[in-house]
N, C-alpha and C positions, 0 to 999 in steps of 0.2 A: 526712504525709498526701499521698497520689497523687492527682489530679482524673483524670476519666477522658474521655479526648480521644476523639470519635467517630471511627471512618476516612474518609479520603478518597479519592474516586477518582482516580486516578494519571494526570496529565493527560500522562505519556506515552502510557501504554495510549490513552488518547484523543487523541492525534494519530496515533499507530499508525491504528488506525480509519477518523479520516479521509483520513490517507495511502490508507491501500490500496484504500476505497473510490474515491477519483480515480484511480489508479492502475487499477481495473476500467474505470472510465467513459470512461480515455482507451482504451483497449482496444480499444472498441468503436468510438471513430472513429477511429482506427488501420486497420479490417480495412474500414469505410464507406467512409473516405478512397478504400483500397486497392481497392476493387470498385465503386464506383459510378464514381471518374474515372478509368480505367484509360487513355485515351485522351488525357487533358488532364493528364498527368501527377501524376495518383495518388498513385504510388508515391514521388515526393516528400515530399510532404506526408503520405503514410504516417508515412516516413522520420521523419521533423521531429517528428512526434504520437508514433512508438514508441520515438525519446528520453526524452521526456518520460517515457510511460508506464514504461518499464523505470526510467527514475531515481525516477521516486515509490514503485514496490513494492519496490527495491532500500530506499528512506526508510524504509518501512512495516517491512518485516522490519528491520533497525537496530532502531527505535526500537521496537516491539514488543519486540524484546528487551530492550532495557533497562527496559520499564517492567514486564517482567516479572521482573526483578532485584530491581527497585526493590519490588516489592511481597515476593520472597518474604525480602529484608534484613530480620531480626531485629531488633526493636527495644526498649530498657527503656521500661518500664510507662507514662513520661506522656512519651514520645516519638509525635507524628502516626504512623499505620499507615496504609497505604495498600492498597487494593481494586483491582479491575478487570482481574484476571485472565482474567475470559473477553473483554473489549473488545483485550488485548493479542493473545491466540489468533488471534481475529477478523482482526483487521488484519493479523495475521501471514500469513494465509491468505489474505485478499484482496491481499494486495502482491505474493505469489507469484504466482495466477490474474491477478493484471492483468498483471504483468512476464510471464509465457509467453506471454498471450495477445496481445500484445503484439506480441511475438518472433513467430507463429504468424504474425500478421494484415500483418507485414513480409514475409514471407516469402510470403504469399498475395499481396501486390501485387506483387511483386518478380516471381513465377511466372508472373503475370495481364499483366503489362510486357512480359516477353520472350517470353509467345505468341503 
C-alpha cells in the first residue's frame, strides 16, 4: 500500500525568487546611486551596489536552475514531489534583468563621472 504524499514547493525555486527579486531592487540603487551623486562620487558606490546586484542574479539564475531540476527529477510513487516551476522561471528572469541592469546603471554612472 502506497500513501499519497502531497507536493511541495521547492524551496529552491523559492530562493531563486527571492534572489532575483533583490537582485532587481539593487538594480535600481545602482543606476540612483549613479545619477543622483554624480559629483560626490556616485559612481563608487554604484560600483559597490552593482557587485552585489550582479552577484545576487548571477545566485538567482544558479539556483533557479537547480530547483528546476529538482522538480522536473522523476520520482517512485511515495517519494515527496516537488512544484514550483513557474517561481524558479520567475527568479530566473529577475536575476537576469537585475544582473544587466545592473551592469547598465554601472556603466551609466561611470559615463555620468567622466562627463
Amino acid at each position: 500500500m502506497h500513501l499519497d504524499v502531497a507536493p511541495v514547493t521547492s524551496g529552491l525555486a523559492i530562493g531563486a525568487l527571492v534572489a532575483g527579486i533583490a537582485s532587481a531592487l539593487v538594480s535600481l540603487l545602482v543606476i540612483c546611486f549613479g545619477v543622483t551623486f554624480v559629483d560626490e562620487g556616485g559612481a563608487w558606490a554604484s560600483g559597490a551596489f552593482a557587485v552585489l546586484g550582479v552577484l545576487t542574479g548571477v545566485a538567482a539564475v544558479v539556483i533557479g536552475l537547480l530547483g528546476q531540476r529538482q522538480i522536473r527529477r522523476p520520482v517512485p510513487p511515495p517519494a515527496v514531489r516537488f512544484t514550483g516551476r513557474g517561481l524558479a522561471v520567475a527568479g530566473i528572469s529577475c536575476g537576469v534583468v537585475g544582473a544587466v541592469l545592473s551592469l547598465l546603471g554601472l556603466g551609466l554612472a561611470l559615463l555620468l563621472a567622466l562627463a
